[in-house]
C-alpha positions in Angstrom: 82.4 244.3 -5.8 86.5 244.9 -6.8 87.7 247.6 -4.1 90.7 249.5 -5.2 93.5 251.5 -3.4 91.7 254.7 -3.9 88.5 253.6 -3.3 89.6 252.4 0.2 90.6 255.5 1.4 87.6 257.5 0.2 86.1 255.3 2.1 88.4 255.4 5.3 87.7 259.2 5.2 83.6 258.2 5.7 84.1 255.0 7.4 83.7 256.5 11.1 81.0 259.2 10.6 78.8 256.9 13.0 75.3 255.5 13.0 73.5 253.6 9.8 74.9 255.2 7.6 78.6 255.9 7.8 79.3 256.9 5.0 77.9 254.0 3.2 80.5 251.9 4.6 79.5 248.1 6.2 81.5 245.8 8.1 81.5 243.4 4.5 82.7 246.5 2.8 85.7 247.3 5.2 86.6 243.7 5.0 87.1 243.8 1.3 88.4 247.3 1.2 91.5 246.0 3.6 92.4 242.8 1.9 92.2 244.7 -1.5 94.4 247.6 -0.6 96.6 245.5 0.9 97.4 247.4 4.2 97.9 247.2 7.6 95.3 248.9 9.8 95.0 249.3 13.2 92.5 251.3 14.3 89.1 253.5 12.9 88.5 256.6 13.2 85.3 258.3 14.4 85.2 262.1 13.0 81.9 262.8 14.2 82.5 262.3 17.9 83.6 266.4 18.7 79.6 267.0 17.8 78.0 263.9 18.9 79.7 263.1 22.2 79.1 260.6 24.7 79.6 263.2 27.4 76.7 265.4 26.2 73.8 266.2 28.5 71.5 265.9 26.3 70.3 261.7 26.0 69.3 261.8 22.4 73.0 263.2 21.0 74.4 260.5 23.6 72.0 257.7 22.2 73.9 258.6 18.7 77.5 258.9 20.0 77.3 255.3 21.5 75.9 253.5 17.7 78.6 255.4 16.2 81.4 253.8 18.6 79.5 250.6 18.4 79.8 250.9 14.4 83.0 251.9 14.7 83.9 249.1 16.4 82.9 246.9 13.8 84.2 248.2 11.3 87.5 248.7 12.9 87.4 244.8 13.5 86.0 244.1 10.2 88.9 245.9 8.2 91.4 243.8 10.8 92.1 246.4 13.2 92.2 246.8 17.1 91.3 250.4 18.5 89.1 253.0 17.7 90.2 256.6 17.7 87.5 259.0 19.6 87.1 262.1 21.5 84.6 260.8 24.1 83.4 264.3 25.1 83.9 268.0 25.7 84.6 269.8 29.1 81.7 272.1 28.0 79.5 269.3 29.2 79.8 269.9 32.6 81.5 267.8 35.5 78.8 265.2 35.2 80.3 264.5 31.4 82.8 262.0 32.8 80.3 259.6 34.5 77.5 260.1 31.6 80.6 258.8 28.9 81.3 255.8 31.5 77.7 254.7 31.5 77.2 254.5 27.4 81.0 252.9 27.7 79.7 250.4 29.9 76.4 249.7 27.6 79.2 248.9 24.8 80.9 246.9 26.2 79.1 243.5 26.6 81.5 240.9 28.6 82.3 243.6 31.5 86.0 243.7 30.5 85.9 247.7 31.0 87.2 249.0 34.4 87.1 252.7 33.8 88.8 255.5 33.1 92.5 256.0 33.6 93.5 257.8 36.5 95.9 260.2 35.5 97.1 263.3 37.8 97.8 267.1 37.7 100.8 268.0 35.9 102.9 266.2 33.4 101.1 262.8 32.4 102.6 259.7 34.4 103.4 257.4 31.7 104.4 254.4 33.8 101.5 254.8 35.9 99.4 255.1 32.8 101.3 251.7 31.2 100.2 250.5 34.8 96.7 250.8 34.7 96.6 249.7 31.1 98.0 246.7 32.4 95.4 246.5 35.4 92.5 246.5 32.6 94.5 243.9 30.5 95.1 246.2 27.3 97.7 244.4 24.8 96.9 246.3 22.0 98.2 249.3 19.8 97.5 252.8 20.8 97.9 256.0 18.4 100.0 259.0 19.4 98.6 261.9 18.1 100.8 265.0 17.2 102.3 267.2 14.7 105.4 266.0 12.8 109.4 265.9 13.3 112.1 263.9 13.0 113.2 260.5 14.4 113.5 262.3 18.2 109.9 263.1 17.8 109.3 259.4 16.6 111.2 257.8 19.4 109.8 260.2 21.9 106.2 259.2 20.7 107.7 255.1 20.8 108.8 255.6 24.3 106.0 257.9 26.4 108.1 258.3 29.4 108.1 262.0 31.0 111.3 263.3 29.1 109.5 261.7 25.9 106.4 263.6 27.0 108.7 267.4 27.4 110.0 266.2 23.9 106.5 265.9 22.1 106.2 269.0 23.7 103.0 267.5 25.8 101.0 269.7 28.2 97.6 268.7 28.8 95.4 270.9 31.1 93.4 268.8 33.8 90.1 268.2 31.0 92.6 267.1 27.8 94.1 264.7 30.6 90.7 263.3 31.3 89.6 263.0 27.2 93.0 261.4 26.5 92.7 258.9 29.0 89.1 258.2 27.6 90.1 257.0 24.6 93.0 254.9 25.6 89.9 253.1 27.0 87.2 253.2 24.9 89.9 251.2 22.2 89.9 248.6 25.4 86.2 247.9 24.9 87.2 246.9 21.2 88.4 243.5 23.1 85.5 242.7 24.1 83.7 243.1 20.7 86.0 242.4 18.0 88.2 239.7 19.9 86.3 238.0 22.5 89.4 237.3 24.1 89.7 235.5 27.5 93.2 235.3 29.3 92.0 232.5 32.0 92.4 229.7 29.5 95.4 227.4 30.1 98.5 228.3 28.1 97.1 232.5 28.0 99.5 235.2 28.6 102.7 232.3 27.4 105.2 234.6 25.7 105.5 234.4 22.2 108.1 232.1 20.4 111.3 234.2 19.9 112.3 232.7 17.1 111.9 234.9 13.7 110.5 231.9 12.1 107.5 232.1 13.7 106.6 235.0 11.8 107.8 233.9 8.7 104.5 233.5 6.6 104.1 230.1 3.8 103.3 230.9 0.0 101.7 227.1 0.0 98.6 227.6 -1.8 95.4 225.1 -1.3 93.1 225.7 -4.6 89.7 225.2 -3.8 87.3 224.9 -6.5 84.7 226.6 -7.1 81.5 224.8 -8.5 78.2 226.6 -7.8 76.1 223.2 -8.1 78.1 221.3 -5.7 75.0 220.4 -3.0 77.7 218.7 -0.3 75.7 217.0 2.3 77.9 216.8 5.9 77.7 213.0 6.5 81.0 212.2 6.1 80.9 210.1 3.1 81.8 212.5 0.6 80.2 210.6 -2.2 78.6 213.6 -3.7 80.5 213.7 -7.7 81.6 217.1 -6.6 84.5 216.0 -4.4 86.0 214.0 -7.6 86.1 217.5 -8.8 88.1 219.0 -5.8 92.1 219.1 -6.0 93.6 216.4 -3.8 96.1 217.9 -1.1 98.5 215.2 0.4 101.9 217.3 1.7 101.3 216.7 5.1 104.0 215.9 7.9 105.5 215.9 11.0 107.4 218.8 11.4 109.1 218.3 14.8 109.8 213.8 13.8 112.1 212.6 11.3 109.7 210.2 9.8 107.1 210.3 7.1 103.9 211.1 8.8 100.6 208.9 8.5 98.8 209.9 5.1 96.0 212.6 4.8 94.3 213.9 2.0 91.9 217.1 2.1 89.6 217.9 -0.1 87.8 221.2 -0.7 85.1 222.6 -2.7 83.2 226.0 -2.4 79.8 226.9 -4.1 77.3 229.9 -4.0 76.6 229.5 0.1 79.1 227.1 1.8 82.8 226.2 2.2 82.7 222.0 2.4 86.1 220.8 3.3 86.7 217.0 4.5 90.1 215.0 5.4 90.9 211.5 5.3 92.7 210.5 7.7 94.7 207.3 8.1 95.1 206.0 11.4 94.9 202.7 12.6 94.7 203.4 16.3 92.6 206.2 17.0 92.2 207.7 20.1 88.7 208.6 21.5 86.5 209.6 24.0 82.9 207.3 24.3 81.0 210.7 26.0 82.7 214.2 26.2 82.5 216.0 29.2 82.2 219.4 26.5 83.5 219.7 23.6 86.9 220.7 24.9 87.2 217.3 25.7 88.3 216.7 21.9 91.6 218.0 22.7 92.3 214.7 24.5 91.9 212.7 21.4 92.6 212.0 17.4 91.6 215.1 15.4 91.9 217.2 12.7 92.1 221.0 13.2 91.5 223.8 10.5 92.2 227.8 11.7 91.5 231.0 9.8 92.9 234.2 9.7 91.5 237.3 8.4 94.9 238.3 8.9 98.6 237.7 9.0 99.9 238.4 12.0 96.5 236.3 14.2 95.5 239.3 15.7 92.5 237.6 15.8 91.4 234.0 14.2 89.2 231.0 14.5 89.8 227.4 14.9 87.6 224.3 14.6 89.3 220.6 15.8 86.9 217.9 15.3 87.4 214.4 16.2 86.7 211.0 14.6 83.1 210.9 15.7 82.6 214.4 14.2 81.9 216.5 17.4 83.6 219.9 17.0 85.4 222.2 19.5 85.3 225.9 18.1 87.1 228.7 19.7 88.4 232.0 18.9 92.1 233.0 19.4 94.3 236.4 19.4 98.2 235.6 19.1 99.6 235.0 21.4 97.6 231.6 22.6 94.5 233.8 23.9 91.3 231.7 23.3 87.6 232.1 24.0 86.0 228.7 24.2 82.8 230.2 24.4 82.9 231.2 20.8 81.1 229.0 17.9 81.9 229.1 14.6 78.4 230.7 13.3 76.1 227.9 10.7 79.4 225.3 11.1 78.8 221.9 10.5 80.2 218.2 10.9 80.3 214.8 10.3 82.6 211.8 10.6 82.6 208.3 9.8 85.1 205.1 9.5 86.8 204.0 6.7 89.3 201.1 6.2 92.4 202.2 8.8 91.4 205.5 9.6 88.1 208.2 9.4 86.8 210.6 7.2 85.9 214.0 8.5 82.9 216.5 6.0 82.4 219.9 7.1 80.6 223.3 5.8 80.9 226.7 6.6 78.4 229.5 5.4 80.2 232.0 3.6 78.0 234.4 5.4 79.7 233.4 8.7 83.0 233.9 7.3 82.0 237.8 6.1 81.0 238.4 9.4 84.2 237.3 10.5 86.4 240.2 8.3 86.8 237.9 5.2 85.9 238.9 2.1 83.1 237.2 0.0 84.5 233.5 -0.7 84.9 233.5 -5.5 86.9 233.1 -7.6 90.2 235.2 -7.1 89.8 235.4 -3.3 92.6 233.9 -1.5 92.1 233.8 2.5 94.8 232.5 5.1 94.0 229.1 6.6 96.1 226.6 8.5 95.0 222.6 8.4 96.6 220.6 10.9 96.2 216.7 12.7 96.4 215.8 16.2 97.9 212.0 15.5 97.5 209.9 19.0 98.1 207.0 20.0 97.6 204.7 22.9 100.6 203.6 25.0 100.8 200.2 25.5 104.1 200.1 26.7 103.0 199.2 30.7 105.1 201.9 31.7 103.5 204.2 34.4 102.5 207.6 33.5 100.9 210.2 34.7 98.7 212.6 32.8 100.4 215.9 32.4 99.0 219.7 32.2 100.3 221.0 28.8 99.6 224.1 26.6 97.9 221.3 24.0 95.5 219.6 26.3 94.7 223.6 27.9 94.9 221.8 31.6 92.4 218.6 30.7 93.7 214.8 31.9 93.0 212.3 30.5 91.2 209.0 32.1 94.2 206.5 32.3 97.4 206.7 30.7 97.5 209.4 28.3 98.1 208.9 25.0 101.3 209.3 22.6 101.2 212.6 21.3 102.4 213.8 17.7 101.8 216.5 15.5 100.5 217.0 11.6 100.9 220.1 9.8 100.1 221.1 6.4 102.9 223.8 6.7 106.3 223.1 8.9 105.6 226.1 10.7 109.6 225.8 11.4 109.4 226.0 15.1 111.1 224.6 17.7 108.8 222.7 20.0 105.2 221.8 18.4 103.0 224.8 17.7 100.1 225.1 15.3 99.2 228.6 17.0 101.8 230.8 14.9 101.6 232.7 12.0 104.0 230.5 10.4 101.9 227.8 10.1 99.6 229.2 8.1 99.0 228.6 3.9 96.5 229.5 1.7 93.1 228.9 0.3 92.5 230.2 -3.4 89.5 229.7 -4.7 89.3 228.7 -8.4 86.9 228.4 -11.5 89.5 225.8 -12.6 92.6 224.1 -11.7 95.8 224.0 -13.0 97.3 220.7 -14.2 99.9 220.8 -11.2 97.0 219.4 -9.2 96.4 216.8 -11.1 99.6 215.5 -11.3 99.9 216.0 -7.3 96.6 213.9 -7.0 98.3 211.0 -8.9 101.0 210.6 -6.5 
């Protein structure tokens, strides 16, 4: 269904209430509210949790308080967000209310990523030791301040919580605010876990971010992907079903970080009632690749091609297939900025390769169900979703020279057997940086799925 601006925030207003029903409001239905109105959103919030509280003595209103939070959760990740605003209890519990809040916190949170509550003394609030702890339990993400209004002091005192910023906000908490507070800065840490599945002990994690402002600057390159409800694709890397004659043709691929005209590659893409089916050729007369993988990671050592998508712009969080020229995947998950969780799959995804005269042929298909429960909106006509399609171009070096292999942030710490192999770099979009980097906002375009296409495709095919 079409969700408009006002409709969204009837529904933000429900969206928390906790449980089932929530107001009516599912994960799909955040997704779609969010790309509709357009906004940036952070967090959710849960207005039920003063009366169902996960401090409470009593096991059934505790049972309650934890769904709600786990809803909220999702649905805060669903409409792209990050945190999740709650009260976790009420001093009127008793002093066992802490402890009864970090047990159903710990019940949430699934990986184990939760460390506890901030420790946070008498008096005015410590906010370097609480940026310190936040640290400690590796929170990145964006926290709410929230207070009456004021002018740009107030707003710069709220940007900065040190202790004079706290006196100006006119902040003092008695010992049981202290402890609430401190509660939720945590319970939006457990978000990670759910909504991001984030792991910082990959090679290349916790790299800072590039500098440059071009990295951020997002590509209006559009993709069309037609949309033909009886196209049957079957992944075996052929691509002889007659719908792919139907699918636009997208050749502007390049190196953006070499001078010279890159190998061609065409993709092709086509969506129907259940799937996403994309494919690439790609032209390559010395492919690189691996007779047995160790695991799938293994296909960063070789000839790929690479697809990402974005629920949003900024990669909060997104997900990335690379699949080599024998059609064995490597899925992950990512959070900008190079934070990636092998463990991930890419839910119903699935491959195939095969040769073709000076190069290979990659097939793939995604369920669009997979993709909902990923925060992106139902795949028809009209939708447009942020994608990035990329090549990792190898080849071997022949040149006799000795060489070592080398730990880089694009092989993520694996060596290769032998001399490794001559690196170089495809992208659909120059993501205009200044060393090779696919993992960038940047480099992102567009899919927009069509009914038909427009006659620019056609004339971009015939080239």
């Amino acid at each position: 269904m079409q969700v408009h601006r006002r409709d969204f925030f009837a529904s933000t207003a429900a969206l928390a209430a906790g449980g089932i029903i929530a107001g009516g409001v599912r994960t799909a239905v955040a997704a779609e509210a969010n790309a509709s109105a357009g906004m940036f959103i952070h967090n959710a919030t849960n207005h039920d949790h003063s009366k169902t509280r996960l401090t409470s003595p009593d096991d059934a209103v505790r049972q309650r308080a934890l769904a709600n939070l786990e809803h909220c959760l999702r649905v805060s990740a669903a409409a792209g967000g990050s945190g999740v605003l709650i009260v976790v209890g009420n001093a009127e519990d008793g002093p066992e209310g802490p402890e009864r809040a970090r047990d159903e916190i710990r019940k949430a949170d699934a990986e184990g990523k939760w460390k506890g509550f901030v420790d946070i003394t008498a008096g005015d609030i410590d906010w370097a030791g609480v940026r310190a702890a936040l640290r400690d339990i590796g929170f990145t993400r964006r926290v709410s301040a929230e207070v009456d209004g004021g002018g740009r002091g107030r707003a710069e005192g709220c940007a900065r919580p040190d202790e004079a910023g706290a006196r100006r906000m006119g902040l003092r908490l008695d010992h049981a605010t202290r402890a609430l507070s401190a509660a939720l800065l945590i319970a939006a840490t457990v978000l990670i876990s759910f909504a991001h599945r984030s792991s910082a002990t990959e090679p290349g994690d916790g790299l800072p971010p590039p500098k440059d402002a071009a990295a951020w600057t997002l590509s209006d390159q559009t993709y069309r992907v037609r949309h033909l409800p009886a196209a049957a694709i079957r992944v075996d890397g052929r691509t002889d079903e007659p719908a792919w004659s139907e699918a636009a043709v997208e050749r502007r691929f390049q190196f953006p970080w070499r001078k010279e005209a890159a190998p061609p590659t065409d993709f092709r893409a086509v969506c129907d009632d259940q799937c996403l089916a994309f494919a690439f050729q790609a032209h390559d007369p010395d492919i690189v690749v691996l007779d047995t993988l160790g695991d799938e990671e293994d296909v960063v050592l070789e000839d790929r091609v690479e697809m990402f998508f974005a629920p949003d712009d900024r990669l909060r969080n997104y997900f990335c297939v690379e699949i080599d020229s024998q059609g064995r995947a490597y899925d992950y998950a990512g959070s900008y900025y190079r934070r990636f969780d092998p463990r991930w799959s890419f839910p119903g995804l699935q491959t195939a390769a095969a040769p073709m005269p000076g190069g290979y042929v990659v097939e793939g298909r995604i369920p669009l169900t997979s993709l909902e429960q990923l925060g992106f909106p139902r795949l028809r006509p009209g939708v447009t979703i942020r994608c990035g399609l990329y090549r990792a171009e190898f080849s071997h070096d022949r040149s006799g020279r000795p060489a070592e292999p080398k730990e880089t942030i694009h092989n993520r710490g694996r060596k290769s057997v032998g001399p490794p192999p001559i690196e170089h770099w495809i992208s659909w979009v120059d993501p205009q940086t200044p060393e090779p980097d696919f993992h960038v906002p940047s480099s992102l375009g567009r899919l927009e799925i069509v009914d038909e296409l427009p006659l620019e495709n056609e004339a971009r095919e015939a080239r």
